[in-house]
C-alpha positions in Angstrom: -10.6 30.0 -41.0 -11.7 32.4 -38.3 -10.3 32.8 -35.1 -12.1 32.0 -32.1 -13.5 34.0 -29.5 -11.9 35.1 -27.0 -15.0 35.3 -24.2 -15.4 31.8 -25.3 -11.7 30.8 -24.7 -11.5 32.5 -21.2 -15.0 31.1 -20.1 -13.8 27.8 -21.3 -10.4 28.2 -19.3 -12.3 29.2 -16.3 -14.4 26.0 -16.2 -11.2 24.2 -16.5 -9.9 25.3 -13.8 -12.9 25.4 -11.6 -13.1 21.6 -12.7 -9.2 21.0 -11.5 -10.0 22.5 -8.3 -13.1 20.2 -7.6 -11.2 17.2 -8.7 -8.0 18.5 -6.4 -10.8 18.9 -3.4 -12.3 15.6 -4.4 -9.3 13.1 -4.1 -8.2 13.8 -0.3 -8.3 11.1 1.6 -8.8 11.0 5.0 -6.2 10.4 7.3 -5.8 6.5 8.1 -8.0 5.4 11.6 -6.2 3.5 14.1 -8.5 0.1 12.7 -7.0 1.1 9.4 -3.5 0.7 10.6 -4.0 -2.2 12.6 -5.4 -4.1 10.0 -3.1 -3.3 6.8 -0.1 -4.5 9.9 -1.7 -7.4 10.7 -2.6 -8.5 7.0 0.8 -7.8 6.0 2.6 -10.2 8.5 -0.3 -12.6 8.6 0.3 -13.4 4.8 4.1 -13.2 4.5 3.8 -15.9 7.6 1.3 -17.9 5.5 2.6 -17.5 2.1 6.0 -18.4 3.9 4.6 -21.5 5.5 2.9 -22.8 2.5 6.1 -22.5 0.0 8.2 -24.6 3.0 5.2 -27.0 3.3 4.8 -27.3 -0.4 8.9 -27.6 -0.8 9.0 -30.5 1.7 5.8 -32.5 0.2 7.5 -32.0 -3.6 11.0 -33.6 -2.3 9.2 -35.8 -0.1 7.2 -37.0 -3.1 10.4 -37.9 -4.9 12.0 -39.9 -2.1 13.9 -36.8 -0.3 12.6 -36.6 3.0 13.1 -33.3 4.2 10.1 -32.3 6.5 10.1 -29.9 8.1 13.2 -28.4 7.7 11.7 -26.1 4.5 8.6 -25.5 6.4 10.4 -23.8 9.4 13.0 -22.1 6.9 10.8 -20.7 4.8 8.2 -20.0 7.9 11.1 -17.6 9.6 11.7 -16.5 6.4 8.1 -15.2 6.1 8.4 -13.7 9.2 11.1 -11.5 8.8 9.9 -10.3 5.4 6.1 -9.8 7.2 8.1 -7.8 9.7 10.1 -5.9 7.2 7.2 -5.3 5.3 5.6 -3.8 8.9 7.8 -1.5 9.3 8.1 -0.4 6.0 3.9 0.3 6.3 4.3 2.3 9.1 7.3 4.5 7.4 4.9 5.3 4.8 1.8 5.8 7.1 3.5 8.2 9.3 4.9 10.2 6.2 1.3 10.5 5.0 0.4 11.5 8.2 3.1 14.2 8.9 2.4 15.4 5.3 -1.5 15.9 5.9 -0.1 17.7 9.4 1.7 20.2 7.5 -0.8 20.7 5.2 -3.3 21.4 8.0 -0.6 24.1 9.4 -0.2 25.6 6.4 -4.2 26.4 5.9 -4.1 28.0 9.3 
């Protein structure tokens, strides 16, 4: 066995890197627009409510099918139970938004 070149092995570790660096460059994102934010919050509560809503609705038809009649009382439950876990899951969202956001601001700072 011969060994290998050594032009050839730092040519080949120079397009590597090149390579990394165009990927790195690549995958930024843009910061998120203010439509962006409003629409991730309002999905996020809109389908905790509904999904929420449904499980109470579908709870009180399934008891109320077997002779238990409960409606509404696992509708509402499980309606404010969707709405605090839509709301939980709001501000959670914006935590994590305005991290990203901070982060890409210090980024921006540092490549002054």
């Amino acid at each position: 066995m011969t060994a290998p070149d050594p032009d050839r092995l730092n040519d080949l570790g120079r397009r590597v890197d090149e390579a990394k660096k165009r990927q790195a460059a690549g995958a930024k994102r843009p910061p998120p627009t203010q439509m962006g934010i409003a629409g991730r919050f309002a999905t996020e509560l809109v389908a905790s409510v509904v999904v929420g809503g449904g499980l109470g609705w579908g709870i009180d038809w399934l008891f109320g099918h077997f002779g238990f009649p409960t409606r509404p009382v696992f509708m509402i439950v499980f309606f404010m139970l969707g709405s605090a876990a839509g709301i939980r899951n709001v501000m959670r969202t914006a935590t994590e938004i305005n991290t990203e956001i901070a982060a890409g601001a210090a980024k921006t700072d540092e490549e002054k």
